[in-house]
C-alpha positions as CSV (number, residue, x, y, z in Angstrom):
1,X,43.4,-166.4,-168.1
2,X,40.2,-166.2,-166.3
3,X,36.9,-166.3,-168.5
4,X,36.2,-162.8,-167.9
5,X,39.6,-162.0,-169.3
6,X,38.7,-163.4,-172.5
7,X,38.6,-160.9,-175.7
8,X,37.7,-161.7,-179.3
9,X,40.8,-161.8,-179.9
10,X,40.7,-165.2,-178.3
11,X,37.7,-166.1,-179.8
12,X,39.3,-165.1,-183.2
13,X,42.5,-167.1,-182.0
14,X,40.7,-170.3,-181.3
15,X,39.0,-170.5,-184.1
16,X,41.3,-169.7,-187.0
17,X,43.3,-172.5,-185.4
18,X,40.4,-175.0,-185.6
19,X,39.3,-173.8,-189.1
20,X,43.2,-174.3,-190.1
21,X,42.9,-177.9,-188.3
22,X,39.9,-178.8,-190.3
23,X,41.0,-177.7,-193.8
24,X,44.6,-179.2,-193.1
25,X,42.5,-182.8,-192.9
26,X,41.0,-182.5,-195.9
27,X,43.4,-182.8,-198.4
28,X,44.6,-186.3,-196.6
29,X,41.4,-187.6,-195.7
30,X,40.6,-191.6,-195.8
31,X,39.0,-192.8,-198.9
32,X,38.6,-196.1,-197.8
33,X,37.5,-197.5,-194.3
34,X,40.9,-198.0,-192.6
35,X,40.4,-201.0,-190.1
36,X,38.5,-203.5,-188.6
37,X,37.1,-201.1,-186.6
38,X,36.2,-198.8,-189.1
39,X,34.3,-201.3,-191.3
40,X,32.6,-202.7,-188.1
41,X,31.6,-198.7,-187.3
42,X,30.2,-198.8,-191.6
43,X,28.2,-202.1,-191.2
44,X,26.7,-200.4,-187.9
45,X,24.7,-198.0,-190.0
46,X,22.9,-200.8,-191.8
47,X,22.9,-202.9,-188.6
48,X,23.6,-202.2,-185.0
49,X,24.4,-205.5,-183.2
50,X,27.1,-205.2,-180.4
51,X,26.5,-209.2,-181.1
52,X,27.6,-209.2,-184.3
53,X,30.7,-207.1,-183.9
54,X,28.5,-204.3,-185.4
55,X,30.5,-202.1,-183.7
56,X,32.2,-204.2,-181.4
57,X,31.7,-204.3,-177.5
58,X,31.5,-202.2,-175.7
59,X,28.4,-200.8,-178.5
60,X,29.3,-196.7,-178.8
61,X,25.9,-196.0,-179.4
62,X,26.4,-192.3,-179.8
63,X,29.4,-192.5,-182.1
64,X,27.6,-194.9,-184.6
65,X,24.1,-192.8,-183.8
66,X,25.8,-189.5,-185.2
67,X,27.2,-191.2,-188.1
68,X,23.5,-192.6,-188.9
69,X,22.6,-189.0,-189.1
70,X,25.4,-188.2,-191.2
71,X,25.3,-190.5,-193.6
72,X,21.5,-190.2,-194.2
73,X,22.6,-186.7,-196.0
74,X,26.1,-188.1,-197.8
75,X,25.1,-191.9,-198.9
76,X,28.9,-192.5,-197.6
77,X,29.7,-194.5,-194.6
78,X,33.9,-193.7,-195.2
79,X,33.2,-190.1,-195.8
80,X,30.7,-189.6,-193.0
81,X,32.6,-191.0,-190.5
82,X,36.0,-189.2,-192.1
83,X,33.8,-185.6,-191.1
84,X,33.2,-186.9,-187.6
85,X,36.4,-187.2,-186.8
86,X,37.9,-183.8,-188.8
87,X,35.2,-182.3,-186.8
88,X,36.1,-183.5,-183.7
89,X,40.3,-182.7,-184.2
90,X,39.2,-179.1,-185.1
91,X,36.7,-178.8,-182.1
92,X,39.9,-180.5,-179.6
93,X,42.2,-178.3,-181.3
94,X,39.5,-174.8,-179.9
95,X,38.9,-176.4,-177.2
96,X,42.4,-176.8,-175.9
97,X,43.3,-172.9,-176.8
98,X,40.8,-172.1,-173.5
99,X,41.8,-174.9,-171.8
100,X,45.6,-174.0,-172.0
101,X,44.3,-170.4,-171.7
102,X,42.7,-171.0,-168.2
103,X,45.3,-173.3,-166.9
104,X,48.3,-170.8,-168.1
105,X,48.1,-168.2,-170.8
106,X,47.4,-167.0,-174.1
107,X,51.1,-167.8,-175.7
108,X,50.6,-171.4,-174.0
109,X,47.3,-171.5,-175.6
110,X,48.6,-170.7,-179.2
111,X,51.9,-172.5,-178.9
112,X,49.9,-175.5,-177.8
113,X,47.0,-175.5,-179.8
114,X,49.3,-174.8,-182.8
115,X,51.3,-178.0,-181.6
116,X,48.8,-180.2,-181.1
117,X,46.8,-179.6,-184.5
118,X,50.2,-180.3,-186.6
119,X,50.5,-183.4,-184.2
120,X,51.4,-186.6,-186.6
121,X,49.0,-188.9,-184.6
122,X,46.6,-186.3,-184.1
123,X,46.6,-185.5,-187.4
124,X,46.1,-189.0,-189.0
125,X,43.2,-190.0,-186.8
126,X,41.9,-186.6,-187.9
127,X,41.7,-188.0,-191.1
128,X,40.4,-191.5,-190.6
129,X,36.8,-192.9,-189.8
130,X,37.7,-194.3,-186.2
131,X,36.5,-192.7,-182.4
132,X,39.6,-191.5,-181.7
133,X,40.1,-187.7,-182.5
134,X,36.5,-187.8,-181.0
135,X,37.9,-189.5,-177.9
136,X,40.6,-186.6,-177.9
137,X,37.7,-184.2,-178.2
138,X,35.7,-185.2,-175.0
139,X,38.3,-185.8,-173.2
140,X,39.3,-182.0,-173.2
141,X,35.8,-181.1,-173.0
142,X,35.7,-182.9,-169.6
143,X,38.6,-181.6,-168.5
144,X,38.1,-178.1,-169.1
145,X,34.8,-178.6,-167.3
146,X,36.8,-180.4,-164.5
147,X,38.8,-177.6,-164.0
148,X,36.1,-175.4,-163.8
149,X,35.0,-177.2,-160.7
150,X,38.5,-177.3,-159.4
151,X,38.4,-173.5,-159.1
152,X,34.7,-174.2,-157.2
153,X,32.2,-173.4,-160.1
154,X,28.9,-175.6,-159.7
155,X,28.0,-175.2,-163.0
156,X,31.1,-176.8,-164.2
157,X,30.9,-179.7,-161.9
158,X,27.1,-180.2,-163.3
159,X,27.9,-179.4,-166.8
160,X,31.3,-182.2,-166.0
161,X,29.3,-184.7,-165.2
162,X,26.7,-184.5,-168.2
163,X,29.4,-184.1,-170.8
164,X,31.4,-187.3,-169.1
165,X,28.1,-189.6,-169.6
166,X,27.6,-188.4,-173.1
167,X,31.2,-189.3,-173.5
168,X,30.9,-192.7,-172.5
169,X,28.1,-192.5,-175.0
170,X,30.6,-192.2,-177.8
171,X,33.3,-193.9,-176.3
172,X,32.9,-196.3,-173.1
173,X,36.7,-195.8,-172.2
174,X,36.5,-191.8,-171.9
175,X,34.1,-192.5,-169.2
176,X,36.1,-194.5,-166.9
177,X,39.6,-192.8,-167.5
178,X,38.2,-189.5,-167.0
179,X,36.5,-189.9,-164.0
180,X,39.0,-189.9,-161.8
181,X,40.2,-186.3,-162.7
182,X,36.3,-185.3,-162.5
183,X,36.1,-186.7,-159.4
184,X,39.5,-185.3,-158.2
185,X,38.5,-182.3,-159.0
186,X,35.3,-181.8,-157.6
187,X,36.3,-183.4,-154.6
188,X,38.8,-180.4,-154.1
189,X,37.2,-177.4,-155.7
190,X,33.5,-178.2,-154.5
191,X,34.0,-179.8,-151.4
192,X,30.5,-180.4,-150.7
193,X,29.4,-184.5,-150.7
194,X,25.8,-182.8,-150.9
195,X,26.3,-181.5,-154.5
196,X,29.1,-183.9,-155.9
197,X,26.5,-187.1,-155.2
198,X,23.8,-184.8,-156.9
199,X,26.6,-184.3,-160.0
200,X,27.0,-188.6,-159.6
201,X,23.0,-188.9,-160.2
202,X,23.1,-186.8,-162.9
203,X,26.2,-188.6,-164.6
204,X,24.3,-192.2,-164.1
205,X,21.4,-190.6,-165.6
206,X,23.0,-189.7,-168.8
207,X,24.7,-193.0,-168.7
208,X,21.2,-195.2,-168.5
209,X,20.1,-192.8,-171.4
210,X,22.2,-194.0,-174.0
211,X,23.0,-197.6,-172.1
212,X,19.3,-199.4,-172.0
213,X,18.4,-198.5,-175.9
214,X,22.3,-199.9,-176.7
215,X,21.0,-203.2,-174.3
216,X,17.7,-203.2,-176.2
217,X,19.2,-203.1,-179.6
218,X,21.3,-205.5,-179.2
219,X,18.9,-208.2,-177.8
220,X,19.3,-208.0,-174.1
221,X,21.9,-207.7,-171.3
222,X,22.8,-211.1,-171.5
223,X,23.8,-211.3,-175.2
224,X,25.1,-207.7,-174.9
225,X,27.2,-209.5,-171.7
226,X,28.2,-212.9,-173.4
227,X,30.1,-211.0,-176.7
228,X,32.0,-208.3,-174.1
229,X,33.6,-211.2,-172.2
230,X,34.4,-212.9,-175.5
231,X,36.2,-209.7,-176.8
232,X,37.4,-209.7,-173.3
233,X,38.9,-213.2,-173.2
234,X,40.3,-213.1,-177.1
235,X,41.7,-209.3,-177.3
236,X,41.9,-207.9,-173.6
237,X,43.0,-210.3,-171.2
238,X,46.1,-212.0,-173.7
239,X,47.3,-208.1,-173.1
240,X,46.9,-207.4,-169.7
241,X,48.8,-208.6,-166.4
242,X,45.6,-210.8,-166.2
243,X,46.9,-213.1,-168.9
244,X,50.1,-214.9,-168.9
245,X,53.5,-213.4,-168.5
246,X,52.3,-210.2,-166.8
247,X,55.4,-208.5,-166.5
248,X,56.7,-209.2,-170.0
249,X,53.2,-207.8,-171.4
250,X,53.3,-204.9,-169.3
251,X,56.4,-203.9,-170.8
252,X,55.5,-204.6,-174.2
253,X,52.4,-202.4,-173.9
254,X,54.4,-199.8,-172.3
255,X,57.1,-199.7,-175.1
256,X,54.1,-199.3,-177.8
257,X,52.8,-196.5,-175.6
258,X,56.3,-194.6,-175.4
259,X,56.5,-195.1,-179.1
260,X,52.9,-194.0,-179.6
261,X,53.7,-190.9,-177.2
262,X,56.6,-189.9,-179.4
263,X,54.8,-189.9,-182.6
264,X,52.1,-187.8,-181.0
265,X,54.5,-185.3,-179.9
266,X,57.4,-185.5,-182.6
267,X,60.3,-183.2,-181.4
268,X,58.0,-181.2,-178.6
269,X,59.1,-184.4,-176.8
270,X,62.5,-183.4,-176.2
271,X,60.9,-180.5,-173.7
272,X,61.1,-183.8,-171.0
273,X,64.2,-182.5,-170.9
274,X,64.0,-179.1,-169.3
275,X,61.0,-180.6,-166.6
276,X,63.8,-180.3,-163.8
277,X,64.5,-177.1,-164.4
278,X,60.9,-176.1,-165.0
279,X,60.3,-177.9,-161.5
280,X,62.8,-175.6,-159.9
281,X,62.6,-172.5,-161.5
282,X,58.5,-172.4,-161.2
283,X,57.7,-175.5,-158.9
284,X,54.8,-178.3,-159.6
285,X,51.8,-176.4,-158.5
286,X,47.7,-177.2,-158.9
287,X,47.9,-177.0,-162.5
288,X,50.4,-179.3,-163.2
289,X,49.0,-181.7,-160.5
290,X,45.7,-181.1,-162.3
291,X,47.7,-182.2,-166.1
292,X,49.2,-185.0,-164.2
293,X,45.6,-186.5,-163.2
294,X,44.2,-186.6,-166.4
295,X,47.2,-188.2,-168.1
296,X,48.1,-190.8,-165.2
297,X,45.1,-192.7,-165.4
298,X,45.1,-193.7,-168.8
299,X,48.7,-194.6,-168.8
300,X,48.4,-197.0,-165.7
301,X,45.6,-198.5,-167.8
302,X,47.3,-198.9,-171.2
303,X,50.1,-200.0,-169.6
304,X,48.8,-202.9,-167.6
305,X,45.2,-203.7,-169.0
306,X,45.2,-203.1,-172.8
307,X,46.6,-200.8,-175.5
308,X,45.3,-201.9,-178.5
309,X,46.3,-199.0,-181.2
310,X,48.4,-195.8,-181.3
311,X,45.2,-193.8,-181.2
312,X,44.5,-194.5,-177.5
313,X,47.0,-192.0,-176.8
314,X,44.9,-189.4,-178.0
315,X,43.5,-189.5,-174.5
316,X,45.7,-187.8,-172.6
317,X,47.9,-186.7,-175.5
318,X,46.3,-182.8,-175.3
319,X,47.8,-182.9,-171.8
320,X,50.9,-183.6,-172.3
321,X,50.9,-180.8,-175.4
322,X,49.4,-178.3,-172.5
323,X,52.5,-178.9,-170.3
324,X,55.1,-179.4,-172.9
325,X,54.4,-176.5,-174.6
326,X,54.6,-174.8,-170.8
327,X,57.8,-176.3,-170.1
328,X,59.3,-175.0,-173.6
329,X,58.3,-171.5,-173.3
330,X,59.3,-170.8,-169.7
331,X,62.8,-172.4,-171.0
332,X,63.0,-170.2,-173.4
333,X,62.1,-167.0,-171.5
334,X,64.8,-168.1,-169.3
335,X,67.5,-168.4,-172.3
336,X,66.1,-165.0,-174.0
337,X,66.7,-163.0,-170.1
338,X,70.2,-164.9,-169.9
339,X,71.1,-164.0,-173.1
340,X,70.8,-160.5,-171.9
341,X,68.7,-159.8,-175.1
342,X,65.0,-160.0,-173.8
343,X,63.8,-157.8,-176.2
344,X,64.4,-160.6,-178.7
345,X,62.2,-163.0,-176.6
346,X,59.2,-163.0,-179.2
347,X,61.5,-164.0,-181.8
348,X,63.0,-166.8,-180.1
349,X,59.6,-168.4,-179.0
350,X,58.2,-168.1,-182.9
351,X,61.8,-169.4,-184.3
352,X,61.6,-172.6,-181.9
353,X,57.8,-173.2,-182.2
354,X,57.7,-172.7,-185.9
355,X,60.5,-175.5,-186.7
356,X,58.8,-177.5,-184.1
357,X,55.5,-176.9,-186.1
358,X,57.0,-177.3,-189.7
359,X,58.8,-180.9,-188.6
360,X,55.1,-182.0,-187.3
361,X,53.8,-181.3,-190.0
362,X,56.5,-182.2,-192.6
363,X,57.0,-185.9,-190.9
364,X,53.4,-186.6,-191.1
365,X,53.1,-185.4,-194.5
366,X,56.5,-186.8,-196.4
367,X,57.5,-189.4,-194.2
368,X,57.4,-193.0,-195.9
369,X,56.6,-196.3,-194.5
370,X,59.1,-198.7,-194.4
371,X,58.9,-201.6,-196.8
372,X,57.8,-204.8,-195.5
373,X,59.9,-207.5,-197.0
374,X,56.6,-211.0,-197.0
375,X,59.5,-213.4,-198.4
376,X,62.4,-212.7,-195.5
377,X,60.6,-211.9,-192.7
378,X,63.6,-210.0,-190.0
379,X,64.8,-212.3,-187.7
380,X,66.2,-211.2,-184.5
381,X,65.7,-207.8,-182.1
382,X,66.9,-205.7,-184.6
383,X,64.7,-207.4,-187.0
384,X,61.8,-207.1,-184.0
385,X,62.8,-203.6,-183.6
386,X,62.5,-202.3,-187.5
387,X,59.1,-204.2,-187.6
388,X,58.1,-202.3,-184.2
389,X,58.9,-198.8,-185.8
390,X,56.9,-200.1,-189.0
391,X,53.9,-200.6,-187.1
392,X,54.2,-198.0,-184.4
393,X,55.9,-195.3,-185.4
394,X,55.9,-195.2,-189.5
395,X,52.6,-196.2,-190.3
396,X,50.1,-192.7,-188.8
397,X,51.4,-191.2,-191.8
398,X,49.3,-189.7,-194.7
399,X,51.6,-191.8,-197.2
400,X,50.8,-194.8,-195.2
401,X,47.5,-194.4,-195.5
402,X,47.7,-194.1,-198.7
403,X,49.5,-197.3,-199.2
404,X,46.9,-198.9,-196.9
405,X,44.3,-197.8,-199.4
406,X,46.2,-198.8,-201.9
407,X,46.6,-202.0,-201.0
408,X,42.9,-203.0,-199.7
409,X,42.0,-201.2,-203.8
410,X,44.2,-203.7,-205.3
411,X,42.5,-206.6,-203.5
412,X,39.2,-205.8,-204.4
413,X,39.5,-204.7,-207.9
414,X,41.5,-207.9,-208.7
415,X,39.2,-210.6,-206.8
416,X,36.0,-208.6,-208.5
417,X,37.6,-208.3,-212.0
418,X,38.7,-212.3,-212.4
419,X,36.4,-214.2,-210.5
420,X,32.7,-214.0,-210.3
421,X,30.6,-214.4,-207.1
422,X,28.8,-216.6,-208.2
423,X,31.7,-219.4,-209.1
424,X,34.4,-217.9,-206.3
425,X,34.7,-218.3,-202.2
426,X,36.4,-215.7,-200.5
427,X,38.9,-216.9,-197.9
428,X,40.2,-214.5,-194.8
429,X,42.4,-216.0,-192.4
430,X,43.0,-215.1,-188.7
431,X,46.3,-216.6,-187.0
432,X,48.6,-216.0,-190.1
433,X,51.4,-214.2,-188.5
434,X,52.1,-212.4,-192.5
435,X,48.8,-211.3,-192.7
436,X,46.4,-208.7,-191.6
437,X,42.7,-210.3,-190.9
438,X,41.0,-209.2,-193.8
439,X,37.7,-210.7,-193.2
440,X,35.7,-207.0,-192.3
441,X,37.3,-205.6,-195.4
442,X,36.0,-208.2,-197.7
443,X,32.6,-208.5,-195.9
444,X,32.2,-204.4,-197.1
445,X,33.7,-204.3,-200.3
446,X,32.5,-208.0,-201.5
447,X,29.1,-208.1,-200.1
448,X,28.1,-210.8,-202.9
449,X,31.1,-213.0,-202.7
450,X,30.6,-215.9,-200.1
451,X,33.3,-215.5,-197.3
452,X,34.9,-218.1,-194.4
453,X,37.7,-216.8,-192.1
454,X,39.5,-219.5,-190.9
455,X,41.3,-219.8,-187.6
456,X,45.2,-221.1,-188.2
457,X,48.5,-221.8,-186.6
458,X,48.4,-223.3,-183.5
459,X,44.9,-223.5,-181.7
460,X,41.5,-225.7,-182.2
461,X,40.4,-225.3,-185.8
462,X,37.0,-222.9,-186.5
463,X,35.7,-221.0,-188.8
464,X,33.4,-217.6,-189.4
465,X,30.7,-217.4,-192.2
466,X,29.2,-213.9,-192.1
467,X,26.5,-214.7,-194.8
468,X,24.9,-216.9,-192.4
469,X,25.7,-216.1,-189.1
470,X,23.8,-214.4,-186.7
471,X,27.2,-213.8,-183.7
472,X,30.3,-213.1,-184.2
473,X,31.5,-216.5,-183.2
474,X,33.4,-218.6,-184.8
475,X,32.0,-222.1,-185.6
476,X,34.3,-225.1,-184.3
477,X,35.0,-227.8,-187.1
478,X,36.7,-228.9,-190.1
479,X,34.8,-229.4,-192.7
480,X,33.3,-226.4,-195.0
481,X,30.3,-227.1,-197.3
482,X,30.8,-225.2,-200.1
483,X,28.0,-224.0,-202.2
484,X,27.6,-226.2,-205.7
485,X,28.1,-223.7,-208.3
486,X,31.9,-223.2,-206.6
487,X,34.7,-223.4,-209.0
488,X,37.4,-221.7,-206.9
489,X,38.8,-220.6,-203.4
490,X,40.2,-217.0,-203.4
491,X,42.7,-215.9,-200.5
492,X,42.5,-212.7,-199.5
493,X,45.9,-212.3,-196.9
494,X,48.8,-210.1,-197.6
495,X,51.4,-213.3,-197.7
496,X,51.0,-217.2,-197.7
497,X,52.0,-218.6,-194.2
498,X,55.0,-220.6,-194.9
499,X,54.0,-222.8,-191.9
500,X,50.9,-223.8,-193.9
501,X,51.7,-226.3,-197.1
502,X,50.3,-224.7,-199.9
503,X,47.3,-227.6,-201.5
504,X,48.3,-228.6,-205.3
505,X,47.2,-226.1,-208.1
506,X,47.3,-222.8,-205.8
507,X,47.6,-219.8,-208.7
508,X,49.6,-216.5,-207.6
509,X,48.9,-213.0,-208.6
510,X,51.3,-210.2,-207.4
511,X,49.9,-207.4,-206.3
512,X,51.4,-203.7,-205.3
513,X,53.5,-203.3,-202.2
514,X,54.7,-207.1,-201.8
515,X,51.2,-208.5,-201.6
516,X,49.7,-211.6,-203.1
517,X,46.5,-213.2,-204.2
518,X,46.2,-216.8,-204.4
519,X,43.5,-219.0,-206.3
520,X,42.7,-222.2,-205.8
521,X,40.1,-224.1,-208.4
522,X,38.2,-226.4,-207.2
523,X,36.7,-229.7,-208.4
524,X,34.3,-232.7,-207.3
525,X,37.2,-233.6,-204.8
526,X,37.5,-232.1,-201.5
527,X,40.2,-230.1,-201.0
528,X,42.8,-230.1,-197.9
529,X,44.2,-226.9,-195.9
530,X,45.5,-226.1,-193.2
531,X,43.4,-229.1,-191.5
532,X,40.4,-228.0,-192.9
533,X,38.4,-229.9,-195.9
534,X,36.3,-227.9,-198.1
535,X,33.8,-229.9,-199.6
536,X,31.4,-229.0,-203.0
537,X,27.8,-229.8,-202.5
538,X,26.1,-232.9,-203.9
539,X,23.8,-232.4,-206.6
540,X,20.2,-233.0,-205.7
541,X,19.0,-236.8,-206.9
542,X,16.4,-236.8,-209.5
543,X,13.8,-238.8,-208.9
544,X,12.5,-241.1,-211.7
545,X,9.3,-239.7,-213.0
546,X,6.6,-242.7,-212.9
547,X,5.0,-243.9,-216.3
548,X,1.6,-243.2,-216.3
């Protein structure tokens, strides 16, 4: 529909479906902070260094600066960030009714907002305190204002470019794999170099805005520059066709993505199926073309430069939920007229998008995470497969966030209710294939407890000591100095690496879901693992007072 044909029914439309998206979140919202991430996004509201991981590179200035404001009023870093992201599903979820709307009509709006909101992936990062359902968010903001400028509206080319530099504000990637469907379409609907450069200007301008006080806070270009390639080098490149092994890691990423894909779309996916017909029944016109350039970019991307979690998806995810949705009710116009009962065409449409909506919905609600077995890891593809689906497909669920939570409260409570910081080091490890890296968890919920995260396996030995770093680097060497008063290592990993010989003494406390904590006293000798040595302090000499 055009904007003038826009009624309050619409408007009333559009936002019972966002209210419904917000108060769906609710119930299933993240206690605890979920990930790395999400505890580097927490510690950024105490202290914003880029340097320090605090968020990681690439900064999102404007993602941690509304948080700040947030949590000012709720004294909650998990909760604040939790509302940023319902928030942002249930302004996506409004925003893709017009979008759809515009591009289509107002059954393709409903059926697709409606699909979308229910959408397992959608839905958990609705729910947790990471930049993704905000990434979702700005990415149909920009797009909606990109097709404005397709049709030739100046405003929305203007408007485009401002809300893509706030984007990158929030999240550097929207920035980059949106602009070429911006650009695209202001090439094509403005067609005047005149105006799209002035649109350019105002897009750097916004850009500089939030860019120079992110540079300031986190000491200058050049440290800003020096952690960015060391994300780069560590997490980027060993996943892109950079690295080694291009082709084999394109693949890989690829297969997550597909996976990814399916959770988002649960059983709307199976409308792939009727593209040919669609194709040939209504053709592939601007609209599609215009779908097709905002979810090609970021495919082509995640697929050959880095796809680090399912939530990247949420990129270009609305997209594909716009021309699904399309594809499915045009089918099943078709199937209605050929069934010579068109009369019963409503039904049909609210028979198939219903179950579609209920088995969203029900997945991401009752579905249950496989079990993950510590003691006989799965050998073999099948074995690679299950653990794939565990991780990929299983896990954006609310139970499996609730086992997540679960697990990170068992380690907590149990380290806190045993050992005291004062006698107890915290250890984290990074390079234990049967364990998650633990080390941002512990630095949030055990503030007072010393921590090291070790590197092991297979590469130079190093190790991390938030208390007194002041980067996130790891510092190379062997030998730990622990503090005097120490009577005990704690590990804090999900399972012992059976690669690594466990040191003589090491205690064992099972913990829900197949996880373990392991304690370690320690005594006046040093103590040897996994190549390291972890040595007490020596107690200060006294010096002889003199006779007078």
């Amino acid at each position: 529909m055009k904007r003038q044909e826009w009624t309050r029914r619409d408007l009333i439309l559009a936002l019972s479906l966002s209210v419904l998206t917000l108060l769906s979140r609710w119930p299933y919202r993240a206690r605890m902070l979920y990930n790395w991430d999400a505890v580097q996004f927490a510690l950024a509201l105490k202290e914003y260094d880029v340097a320090k991981h605090q968020p990681h590179p690439p900064g999102y200035i404007l993602y941690v600066a509304v948080g700040r404001l947030l949590n000012a009023f709720l004294h909650d870093p998990t909760l604040s960030y939790v509302i940023l992201a319902m928030l942002a599903s249930a302004a996506a979820t409004f925003v893709v009714y017009f979008l759809a709307a515009a591009l289509y009509d107002r059954l393709t709006a409903v059926t697709a907002a409606s699909l979308l909101a229910v959408s397992p992936l959608f839905w958990f990062y609705g729910s947790v305190g990471l930049t993704y359902a905000g990434e979702a968010l700005f990415a149909c903001v920009v797009a909606s204002l990109a097709y404005g400028a397709l049709e030739g509206s100046e405003r929305h080319l203007y408007l485009g470019a401002a809300a893509l530099g706030l984007a990158g504000g929030m999240r550097q990637s929207v920035l980059l794999l949106l602009l070429p469907l911006w650009l695209g379409s202001a090439a094509r609907g403005i067609r005047s170099p005149r105006k799209i450069g002035t649109a350019a200007g105002l897009l750097v301008l916004v850009v500089l805005a939030w860019f120079l006080p992110m540079i300031w806070l986190t000491g200058g270009l050049e440290r800003y520059l020096v952690a960015s390639n060391e994300l780069y080098a560590s997490v980027v490149k060993p996943t892109s066709v950079f690295g080694e092994d291009a082709l084999q890691v394109a693949l890989t990423q690829f297969r997550f993505l597909l996976e990814s894909t399916a959770v988002g779309l649960g059983p709307l996916l199976l409308a792939f199926l009727a593209l040919p017909f669609y194709v040939r029944r209504v053709g592939w016109e601007v609209r599609e073309w215009f779908l097709l350039g905002w979810i090609l970019p970021p495919v082509l991307v995640y697929t050959f430069v880095h796809f680090g979690q399912a939530g990247y998806v949420l990129t270009f995810l609305p997209a594909l939920v716009i021309l699904l949705a399309r594809i499915l009710l045009t089918t099943l116009e078709v199937a209605a007229q050929r069934l010579a009962r068109p009369e019963r065409r409503w039904g049909l449409v609210a028979a198939v998008v219903g179950v579609l909506i209920f088995a969203n919905g029900a997945f991401f609600v009752s579905a249950r995470p496989l079990p993950r077995d510590f003691d006989a890891p799965r050998q073999g593809l099948v074995g690679r497969l299950r653990d794939n689906a565990s991780e990929w497909l299983w896990s954006r669920t609310a139970a499996a966030l609730h086992e997540h939570e679960a697990v990170i409260g068992a380690y907590v409570n149990t380290i806190r209710a045993f050992y005291p910081p004062e006698e107890t080091v915290v250890i984290t490890e990074l390079g234990n294939p049967r364990s998650y890296p633990w080390l941002r968890h512990a630095m949030f919920y055990l503030p007072e407890y010393p921590i090291y995260e070790l590197r092991v396996g297979a590469v130079p030995r190093g190790y991390y000591a938030p208390q007194s770093a002041a980067t996130i680097r790891l510092t190379p060497g062997e030998r730990i100095a622990l503090p005097l008063r120490v009577k005990r290592l704690v590990w804090f990993v999900d399972h012992w690496d059976p690669a690594t010989p466990r040191p003589r003494g090491v205690e064992e406390i099972a913990l829900p879901y197949g996880r373990w904590l392991y304690a370690l006293p320690v005594g006046r000798r040093p103590v040897e693992y996994a190549g390291y040595t972890f040595l007490k302090a020596k107690e200060p000499r006294r010096i002889p007072r003199a006779r007078s």
